[in-house]
N, CA, C and O atoms as CSV, one atom per row, in Angstrom:
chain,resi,resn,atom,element,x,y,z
A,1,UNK,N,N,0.838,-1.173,0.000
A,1,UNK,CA,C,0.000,0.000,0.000
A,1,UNK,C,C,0.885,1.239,0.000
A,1,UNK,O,O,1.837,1.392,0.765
A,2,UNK,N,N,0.375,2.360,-1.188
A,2,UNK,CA,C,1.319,3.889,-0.975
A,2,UNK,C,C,0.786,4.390,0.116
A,2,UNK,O,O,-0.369,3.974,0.201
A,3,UNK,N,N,1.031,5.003,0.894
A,3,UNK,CA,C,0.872,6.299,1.838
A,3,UNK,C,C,0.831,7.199,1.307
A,3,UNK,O,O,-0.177,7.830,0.987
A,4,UNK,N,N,2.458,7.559,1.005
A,4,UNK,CA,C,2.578,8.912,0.084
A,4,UNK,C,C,3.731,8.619,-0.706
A,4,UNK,O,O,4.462,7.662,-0.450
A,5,UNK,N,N,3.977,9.625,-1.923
A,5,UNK,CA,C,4.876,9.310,-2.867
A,5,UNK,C,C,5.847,8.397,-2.137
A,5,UNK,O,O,6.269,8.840,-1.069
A,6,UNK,N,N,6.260,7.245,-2.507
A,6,UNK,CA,C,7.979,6.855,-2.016
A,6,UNK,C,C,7.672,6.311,-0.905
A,6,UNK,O,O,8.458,5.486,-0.438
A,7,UNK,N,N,6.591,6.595,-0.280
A,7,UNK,CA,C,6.298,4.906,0.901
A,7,UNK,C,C,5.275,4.310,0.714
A,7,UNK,O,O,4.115,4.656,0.494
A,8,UNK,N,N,5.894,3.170,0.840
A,8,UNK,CA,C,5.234,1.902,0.931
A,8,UNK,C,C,5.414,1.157,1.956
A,8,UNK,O,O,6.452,1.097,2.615
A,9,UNK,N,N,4.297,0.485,2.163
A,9,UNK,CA,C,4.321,-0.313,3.818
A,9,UNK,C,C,3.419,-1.529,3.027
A,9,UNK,O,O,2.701,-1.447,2.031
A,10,UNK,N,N,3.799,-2.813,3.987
A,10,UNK,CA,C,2.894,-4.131,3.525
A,10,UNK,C,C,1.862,-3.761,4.097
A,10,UNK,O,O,1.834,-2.907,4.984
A,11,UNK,N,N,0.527,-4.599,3.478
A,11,UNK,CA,C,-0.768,-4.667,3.422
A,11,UNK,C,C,-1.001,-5.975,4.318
A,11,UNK,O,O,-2.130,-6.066,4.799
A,12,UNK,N,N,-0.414,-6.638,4.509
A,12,UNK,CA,C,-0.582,-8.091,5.958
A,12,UNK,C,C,-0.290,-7.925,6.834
A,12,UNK,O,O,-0.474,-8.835,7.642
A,13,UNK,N,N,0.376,-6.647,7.313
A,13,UNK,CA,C,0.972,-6.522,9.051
A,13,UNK,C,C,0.000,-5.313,9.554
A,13,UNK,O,O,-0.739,-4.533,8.954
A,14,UNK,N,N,0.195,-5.428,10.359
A,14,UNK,CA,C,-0.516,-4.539,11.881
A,14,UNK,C,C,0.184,-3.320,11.331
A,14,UNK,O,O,1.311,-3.488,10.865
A,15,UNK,N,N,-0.468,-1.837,11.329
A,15,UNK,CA,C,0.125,-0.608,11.086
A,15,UNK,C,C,1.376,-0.200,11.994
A,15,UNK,O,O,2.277,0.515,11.556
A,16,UNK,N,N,1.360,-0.663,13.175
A,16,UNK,CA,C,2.711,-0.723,14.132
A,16,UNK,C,C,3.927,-1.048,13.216
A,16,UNK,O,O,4.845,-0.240,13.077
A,17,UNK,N,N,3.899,-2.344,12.551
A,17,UNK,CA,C,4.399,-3.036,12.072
A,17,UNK,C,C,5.063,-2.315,11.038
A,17,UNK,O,O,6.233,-1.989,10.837
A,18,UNK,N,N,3.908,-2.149,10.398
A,18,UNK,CA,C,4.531,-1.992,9.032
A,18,UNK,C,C,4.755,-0.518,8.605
A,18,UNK,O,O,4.988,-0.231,7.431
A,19,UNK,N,N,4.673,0.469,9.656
A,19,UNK,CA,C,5.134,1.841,9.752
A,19,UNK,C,C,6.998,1.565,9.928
A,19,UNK,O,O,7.817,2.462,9.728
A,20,UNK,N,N,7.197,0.784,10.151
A,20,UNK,CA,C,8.884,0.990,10.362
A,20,UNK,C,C,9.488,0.370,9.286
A,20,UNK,O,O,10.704,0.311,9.103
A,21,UNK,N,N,8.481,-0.172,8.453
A,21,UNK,CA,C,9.265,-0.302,6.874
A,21,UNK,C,C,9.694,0.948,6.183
A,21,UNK,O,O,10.105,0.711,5.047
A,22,UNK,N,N,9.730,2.467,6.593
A,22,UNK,CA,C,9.723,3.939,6.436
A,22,UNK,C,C,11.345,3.794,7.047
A,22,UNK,O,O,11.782,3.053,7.927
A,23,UNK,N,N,11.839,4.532,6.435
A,23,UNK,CA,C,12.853,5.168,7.023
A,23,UNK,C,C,13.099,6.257,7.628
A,23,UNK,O,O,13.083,7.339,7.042
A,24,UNK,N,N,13.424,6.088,9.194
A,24,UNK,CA,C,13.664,6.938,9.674
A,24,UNK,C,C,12.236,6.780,10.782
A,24,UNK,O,O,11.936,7.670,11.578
A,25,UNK,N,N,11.588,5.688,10.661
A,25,UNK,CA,C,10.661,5.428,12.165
A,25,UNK,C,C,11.042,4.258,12.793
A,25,UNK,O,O,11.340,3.308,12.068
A,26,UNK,N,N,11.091,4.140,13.915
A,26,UNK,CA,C,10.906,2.864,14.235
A,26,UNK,C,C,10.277,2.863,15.196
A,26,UNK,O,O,9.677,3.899,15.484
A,27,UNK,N,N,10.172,1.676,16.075
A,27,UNK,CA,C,8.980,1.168,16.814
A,27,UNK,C,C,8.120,2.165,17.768
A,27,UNK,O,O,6.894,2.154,17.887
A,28,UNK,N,N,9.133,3.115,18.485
A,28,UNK,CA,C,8.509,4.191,20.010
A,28,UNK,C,C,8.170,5.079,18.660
A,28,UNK,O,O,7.044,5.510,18.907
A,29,UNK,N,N,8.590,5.623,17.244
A,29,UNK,CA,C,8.334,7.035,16.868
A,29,UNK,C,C,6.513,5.825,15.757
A,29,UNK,O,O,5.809,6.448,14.962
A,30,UNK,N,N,6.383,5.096,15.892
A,30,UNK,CA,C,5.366,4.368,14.822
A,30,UNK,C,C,4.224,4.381,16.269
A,30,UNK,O,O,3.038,4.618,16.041
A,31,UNK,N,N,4.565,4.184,17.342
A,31,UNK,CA,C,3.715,3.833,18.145
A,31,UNK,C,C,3.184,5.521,18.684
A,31,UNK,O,O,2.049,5.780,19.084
A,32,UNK,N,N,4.048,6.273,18.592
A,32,UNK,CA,C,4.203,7.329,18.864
A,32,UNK,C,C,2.664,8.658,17.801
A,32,UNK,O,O,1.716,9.407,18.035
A,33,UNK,N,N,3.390,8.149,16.805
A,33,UNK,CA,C,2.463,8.734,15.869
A,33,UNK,C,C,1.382,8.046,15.812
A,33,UNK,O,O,0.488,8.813,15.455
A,34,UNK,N,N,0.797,6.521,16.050
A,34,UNK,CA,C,-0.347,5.836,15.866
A,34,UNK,C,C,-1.334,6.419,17.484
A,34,UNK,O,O,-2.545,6.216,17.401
A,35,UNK,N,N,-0.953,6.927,18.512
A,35,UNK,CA,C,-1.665,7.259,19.287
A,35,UNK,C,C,-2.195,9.070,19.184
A,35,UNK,O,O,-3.153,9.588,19.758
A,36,UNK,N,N,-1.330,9.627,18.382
A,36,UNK,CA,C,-1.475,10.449,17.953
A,36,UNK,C,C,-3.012,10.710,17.306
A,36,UNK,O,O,-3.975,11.428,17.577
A,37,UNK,N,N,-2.659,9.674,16.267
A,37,UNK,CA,C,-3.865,9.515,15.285
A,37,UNK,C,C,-5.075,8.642,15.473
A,37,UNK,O,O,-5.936,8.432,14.618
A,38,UNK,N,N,-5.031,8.101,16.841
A,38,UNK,CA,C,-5.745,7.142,17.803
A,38,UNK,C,C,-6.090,5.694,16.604
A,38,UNK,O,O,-7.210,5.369,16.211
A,39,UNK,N,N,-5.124,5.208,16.330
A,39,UNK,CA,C,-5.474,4.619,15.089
A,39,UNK,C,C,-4.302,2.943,15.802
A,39,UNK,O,O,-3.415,2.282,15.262
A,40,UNK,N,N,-4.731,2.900,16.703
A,40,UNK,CA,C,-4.088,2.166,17.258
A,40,UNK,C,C,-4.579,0.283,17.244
A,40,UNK,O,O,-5.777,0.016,17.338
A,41,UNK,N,N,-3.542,-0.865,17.122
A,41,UNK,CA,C,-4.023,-2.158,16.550
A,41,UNK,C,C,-5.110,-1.934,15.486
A,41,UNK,O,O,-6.326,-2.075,15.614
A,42,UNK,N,N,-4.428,-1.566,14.444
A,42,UNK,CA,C,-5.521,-1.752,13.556
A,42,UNK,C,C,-4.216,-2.388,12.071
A,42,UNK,O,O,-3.054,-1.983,12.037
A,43,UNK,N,N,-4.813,-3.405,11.013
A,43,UNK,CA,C,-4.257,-3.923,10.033
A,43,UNK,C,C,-4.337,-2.742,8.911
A,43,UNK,O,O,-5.248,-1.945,8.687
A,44,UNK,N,N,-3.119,-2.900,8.310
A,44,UNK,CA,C,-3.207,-2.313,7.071
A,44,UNK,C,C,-4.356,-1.999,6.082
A,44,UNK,O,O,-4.710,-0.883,5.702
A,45,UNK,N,N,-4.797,-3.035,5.788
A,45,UNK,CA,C,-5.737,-3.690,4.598
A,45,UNK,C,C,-6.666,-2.994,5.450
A,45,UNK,O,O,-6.704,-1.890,4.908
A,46,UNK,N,N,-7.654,-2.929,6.718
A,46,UNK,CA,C,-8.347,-2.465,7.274
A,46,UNK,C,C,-8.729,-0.516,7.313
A,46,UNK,O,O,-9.762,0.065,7.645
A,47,UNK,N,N,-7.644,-0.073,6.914
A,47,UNK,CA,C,-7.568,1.447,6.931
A,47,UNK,C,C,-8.459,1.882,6.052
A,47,UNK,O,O,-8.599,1.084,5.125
A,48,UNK,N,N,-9.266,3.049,5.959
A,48,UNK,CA,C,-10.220,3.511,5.008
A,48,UNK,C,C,-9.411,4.681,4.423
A,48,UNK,O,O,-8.316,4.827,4.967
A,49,UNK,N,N,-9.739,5.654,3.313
A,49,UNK,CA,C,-9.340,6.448,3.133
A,49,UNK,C,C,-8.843,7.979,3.355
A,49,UNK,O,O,-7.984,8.648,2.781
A,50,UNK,N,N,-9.822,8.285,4.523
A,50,UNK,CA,C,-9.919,9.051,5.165
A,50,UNK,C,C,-8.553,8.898,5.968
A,50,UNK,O,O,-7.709,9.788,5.868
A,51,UNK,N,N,-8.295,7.631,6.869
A,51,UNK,CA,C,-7.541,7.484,7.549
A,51,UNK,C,C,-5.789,7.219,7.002
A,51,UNK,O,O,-4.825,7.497,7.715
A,52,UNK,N,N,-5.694,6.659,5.666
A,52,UNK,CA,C,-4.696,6.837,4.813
A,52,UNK,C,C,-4.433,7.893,4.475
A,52,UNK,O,O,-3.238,8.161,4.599
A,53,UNK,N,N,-5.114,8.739,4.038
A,53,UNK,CA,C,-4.793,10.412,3.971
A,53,UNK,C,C,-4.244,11.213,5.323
A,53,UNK,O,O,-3.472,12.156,5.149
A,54,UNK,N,N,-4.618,10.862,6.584
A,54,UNK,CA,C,-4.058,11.501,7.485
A,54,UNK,C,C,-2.947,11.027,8.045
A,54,UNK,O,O,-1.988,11.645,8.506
A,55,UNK,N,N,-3.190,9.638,7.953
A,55,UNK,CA,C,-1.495,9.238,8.089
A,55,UNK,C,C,-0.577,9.914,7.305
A,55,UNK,O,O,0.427,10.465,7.758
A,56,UNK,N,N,-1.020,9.873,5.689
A,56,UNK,CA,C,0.259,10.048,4.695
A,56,UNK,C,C,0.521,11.508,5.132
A,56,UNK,O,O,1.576,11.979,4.706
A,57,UNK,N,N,-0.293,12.361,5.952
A,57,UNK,CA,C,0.262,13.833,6.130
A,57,UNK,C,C,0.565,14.106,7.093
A,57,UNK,O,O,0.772,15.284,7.385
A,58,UNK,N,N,0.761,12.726,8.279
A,58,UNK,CA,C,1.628,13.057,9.239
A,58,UNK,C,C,3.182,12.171,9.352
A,58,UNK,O,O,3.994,12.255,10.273
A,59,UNK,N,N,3.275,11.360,8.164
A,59,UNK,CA,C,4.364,11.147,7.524
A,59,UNK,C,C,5.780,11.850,6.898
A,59,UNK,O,O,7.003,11.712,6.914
A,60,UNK,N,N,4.605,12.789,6.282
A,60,UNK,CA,C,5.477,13.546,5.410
A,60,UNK,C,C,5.720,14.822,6.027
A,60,UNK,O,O,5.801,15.918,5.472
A,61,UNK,N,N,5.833,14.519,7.337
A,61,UNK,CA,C,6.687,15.982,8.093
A,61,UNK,C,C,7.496,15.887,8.055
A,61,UNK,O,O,7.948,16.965,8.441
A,62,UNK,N,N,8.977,14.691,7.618
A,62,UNK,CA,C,9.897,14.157,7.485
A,62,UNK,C,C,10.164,14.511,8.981
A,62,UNK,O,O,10.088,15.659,9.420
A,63,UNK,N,N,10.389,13.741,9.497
A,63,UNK,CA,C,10.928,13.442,11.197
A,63,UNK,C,C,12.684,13.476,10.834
A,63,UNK,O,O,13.417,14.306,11.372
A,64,UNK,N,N,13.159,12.519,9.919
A,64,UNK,CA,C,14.906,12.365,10.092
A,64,UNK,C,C,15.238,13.925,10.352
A,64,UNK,O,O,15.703,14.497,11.338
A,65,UNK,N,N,14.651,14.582,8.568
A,65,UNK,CA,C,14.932,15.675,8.190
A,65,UNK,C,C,15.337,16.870,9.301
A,65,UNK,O,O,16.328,17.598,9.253
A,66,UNK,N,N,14.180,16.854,10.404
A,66,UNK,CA,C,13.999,17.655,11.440
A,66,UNK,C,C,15.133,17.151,12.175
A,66,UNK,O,O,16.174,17.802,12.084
A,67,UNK,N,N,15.124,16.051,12.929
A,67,UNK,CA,C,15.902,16.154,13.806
A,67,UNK,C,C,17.091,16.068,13.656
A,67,UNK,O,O,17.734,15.964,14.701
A,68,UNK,N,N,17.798,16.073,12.466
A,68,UNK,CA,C,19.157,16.167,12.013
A,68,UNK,C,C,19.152,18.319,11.780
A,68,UNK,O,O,20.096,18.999,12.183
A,69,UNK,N,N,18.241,18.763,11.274
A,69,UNK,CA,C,18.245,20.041,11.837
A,69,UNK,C,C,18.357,20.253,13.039
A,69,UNK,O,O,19.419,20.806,13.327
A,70,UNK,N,N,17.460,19.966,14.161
A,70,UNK,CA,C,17.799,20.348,15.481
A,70,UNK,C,C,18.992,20.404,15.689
A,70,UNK,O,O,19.335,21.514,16.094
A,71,UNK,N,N,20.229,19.290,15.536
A,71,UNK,CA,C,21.392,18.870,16.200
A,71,UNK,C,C,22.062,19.922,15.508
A,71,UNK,O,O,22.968,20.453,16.150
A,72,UNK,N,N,21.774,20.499,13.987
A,72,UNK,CA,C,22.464,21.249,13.469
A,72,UNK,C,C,22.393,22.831,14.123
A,72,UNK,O,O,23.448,23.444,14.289
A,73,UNK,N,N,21.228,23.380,14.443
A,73,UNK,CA,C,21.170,24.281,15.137
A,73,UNK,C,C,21.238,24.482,16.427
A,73,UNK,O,O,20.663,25.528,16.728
A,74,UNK,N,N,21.640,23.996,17.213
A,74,UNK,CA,C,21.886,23.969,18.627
A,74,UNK,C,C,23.338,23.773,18.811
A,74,UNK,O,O,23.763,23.719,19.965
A,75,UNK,N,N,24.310,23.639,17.621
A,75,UNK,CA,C,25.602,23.257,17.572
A,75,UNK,C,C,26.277,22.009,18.647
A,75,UNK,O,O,27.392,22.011,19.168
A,76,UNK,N,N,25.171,20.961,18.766
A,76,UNK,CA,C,26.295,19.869,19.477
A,76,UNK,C,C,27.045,19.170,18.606
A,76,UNK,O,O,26.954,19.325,17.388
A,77,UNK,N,N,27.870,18.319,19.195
A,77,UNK,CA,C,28.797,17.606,18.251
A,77,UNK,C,C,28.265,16.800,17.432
A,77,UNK,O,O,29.115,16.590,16.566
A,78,UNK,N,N,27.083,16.068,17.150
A,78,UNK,CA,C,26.662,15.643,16.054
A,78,UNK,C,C,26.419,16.461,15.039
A,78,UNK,O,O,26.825,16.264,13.893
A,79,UNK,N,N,25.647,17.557,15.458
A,79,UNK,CA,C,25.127,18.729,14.490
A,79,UNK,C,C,26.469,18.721,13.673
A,79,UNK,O,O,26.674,18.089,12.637
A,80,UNK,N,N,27.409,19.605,14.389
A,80,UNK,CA,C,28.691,19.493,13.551
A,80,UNK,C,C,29.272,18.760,12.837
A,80,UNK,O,O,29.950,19.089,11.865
A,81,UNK,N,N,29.079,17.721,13.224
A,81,UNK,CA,C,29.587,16.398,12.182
A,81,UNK,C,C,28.659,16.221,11.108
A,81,UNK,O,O,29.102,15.988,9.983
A,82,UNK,N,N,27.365,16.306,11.322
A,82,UNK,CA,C,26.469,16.323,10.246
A,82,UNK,C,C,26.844,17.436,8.977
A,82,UNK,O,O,26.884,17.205,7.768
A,83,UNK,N,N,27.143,18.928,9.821
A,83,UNK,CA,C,27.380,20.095,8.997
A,83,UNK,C,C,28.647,20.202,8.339
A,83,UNK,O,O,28.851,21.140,7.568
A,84,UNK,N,N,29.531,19.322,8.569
A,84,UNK,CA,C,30.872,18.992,8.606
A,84,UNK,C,C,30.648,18.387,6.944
A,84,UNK,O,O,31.223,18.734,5.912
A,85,UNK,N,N,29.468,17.249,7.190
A,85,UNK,CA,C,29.925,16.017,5.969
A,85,UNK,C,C,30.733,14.933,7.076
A,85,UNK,O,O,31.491,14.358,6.294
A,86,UNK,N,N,30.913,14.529,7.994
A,86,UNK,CA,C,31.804,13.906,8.545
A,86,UNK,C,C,30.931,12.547,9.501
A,86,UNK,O,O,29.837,12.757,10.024
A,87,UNK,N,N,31.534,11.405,9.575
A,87,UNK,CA,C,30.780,10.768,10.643
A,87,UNK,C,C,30.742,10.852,11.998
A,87,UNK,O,O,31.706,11.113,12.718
A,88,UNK,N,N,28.917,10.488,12.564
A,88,UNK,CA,C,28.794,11.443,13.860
A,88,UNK,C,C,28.953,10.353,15.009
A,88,UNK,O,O,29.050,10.616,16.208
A,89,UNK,N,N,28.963,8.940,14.373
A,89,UNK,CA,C,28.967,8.155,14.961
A,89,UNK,C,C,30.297,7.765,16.074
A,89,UNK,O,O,29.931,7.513,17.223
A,90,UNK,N,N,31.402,7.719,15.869
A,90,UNK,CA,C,32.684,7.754,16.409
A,90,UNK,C,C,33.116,6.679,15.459
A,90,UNK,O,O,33.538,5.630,15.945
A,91,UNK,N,N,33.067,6.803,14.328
A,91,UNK,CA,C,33.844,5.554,13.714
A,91,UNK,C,C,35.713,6.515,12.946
A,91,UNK,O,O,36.072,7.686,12.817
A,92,UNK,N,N,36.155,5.562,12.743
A,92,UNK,CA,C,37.310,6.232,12.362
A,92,UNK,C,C,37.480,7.220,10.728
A,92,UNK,O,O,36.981,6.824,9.675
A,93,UNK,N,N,38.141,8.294,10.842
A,93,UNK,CA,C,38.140,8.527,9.709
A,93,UNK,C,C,39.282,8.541,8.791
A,93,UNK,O,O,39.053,8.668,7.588
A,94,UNK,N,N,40.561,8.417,9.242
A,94,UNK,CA,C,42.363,8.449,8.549
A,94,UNK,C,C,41.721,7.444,7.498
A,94,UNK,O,O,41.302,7.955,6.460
A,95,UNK,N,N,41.630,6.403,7.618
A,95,UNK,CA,C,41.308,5.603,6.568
A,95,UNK,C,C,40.543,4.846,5.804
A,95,UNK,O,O,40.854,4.178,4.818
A,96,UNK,N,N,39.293,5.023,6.438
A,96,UNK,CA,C,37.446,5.226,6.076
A,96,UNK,C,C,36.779,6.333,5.862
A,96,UNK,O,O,37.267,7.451,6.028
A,97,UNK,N,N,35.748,6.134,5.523
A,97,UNK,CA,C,34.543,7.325,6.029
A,97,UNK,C,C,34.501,8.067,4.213
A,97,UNK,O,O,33.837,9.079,3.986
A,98,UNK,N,N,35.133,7.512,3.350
A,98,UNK,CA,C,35.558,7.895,1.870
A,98,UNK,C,C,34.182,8.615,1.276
A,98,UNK,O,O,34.148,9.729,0.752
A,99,UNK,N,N,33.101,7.753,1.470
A,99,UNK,CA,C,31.721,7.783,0.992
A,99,UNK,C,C,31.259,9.534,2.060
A,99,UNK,O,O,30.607,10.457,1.572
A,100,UNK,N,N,31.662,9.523,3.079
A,100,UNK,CA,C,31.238,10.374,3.858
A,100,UNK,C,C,31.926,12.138,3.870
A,100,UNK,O,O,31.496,13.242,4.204
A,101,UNK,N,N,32.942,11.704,3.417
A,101,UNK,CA,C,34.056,12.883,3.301
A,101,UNK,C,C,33.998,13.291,1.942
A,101,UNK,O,O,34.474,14.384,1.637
A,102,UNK,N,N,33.380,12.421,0.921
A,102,UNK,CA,C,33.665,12.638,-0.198
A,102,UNK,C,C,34.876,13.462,-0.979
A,102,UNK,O,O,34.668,14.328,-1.829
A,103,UNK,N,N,35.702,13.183,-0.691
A,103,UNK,CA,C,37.059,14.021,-1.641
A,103,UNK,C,C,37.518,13.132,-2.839
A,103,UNK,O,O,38.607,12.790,-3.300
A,104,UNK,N,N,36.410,12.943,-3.093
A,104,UNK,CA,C,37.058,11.990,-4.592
A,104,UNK,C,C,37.274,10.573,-4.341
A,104,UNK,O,O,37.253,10.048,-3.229
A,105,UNK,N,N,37.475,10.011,-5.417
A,105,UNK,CA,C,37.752,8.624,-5.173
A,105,UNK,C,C,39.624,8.468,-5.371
A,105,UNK,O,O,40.331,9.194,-6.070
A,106,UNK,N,N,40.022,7.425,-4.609
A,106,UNK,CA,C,41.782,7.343,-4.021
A,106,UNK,C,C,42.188,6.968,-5.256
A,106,UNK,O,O,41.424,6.302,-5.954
A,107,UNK,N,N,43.535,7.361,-5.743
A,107,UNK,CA,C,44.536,7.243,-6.158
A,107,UNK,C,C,45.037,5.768,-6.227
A,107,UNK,O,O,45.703,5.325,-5.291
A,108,UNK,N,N,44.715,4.937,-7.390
A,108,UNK,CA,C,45.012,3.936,-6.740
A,108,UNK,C,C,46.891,3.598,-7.489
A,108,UNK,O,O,47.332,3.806,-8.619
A,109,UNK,N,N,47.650,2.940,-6.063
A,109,UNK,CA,C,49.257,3.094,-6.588
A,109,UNK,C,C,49.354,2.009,-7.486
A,109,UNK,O,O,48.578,1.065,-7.341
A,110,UNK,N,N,50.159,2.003,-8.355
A,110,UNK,CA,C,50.430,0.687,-9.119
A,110,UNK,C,C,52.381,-0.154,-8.579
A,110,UNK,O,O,52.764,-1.205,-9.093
């Protein structure tokens, strides 16, 4: 079933469920928004239209979007790493992170 452009969720699972096939929800932010919308244990296939329409427009507030802003405006160290281009995670960067830093692809020696 579409929601909205670019999501799709299965039509056999419980809306709990199948809200975290989305990127960027998972279980507390699906349960989170389903009490919201008091739309709670209910199956996919079961939703009427009315109720697919208000989901798909409380979807598309993009949640990642936001809260990768927050971190950016409040300047903590993720924000920065985000604003950077850099990883926020603590993984190493001297000799990873290529995809993340993007400076081109390496030189390779012969």
């Amino acid at each position: 079933m579409f929601v909205k452009a670019g999501m799709e969720i299965p039509d056999d699972k419980r809306l709990e469920c199948a809200l975290q096939y989305i990127h960027g929800i998972g279980r507390a932010r699906a349960r989170q928004i389903l009490s919201d919308l008091s739309l709670v244990n209910k199956h996919v296939k079961d939703l009427t239209k009315r109720e697919v329409y208000v989901l798909g427009e409380e979807l598309s507030k993009g949640y990642v979007e936001r809260d990768v802003r927050r971190l950016v405006d409040i300047q903590c160290y993720r924000g920065i790493r985000h604003s950077d281009g850099l990883p926020c995670r603590g993984q190493r960067t001297k000799t990873n992170a290529r995809t993340q830093k993007d400076r081109g692809s390496p030189v390779k020696k012969r």
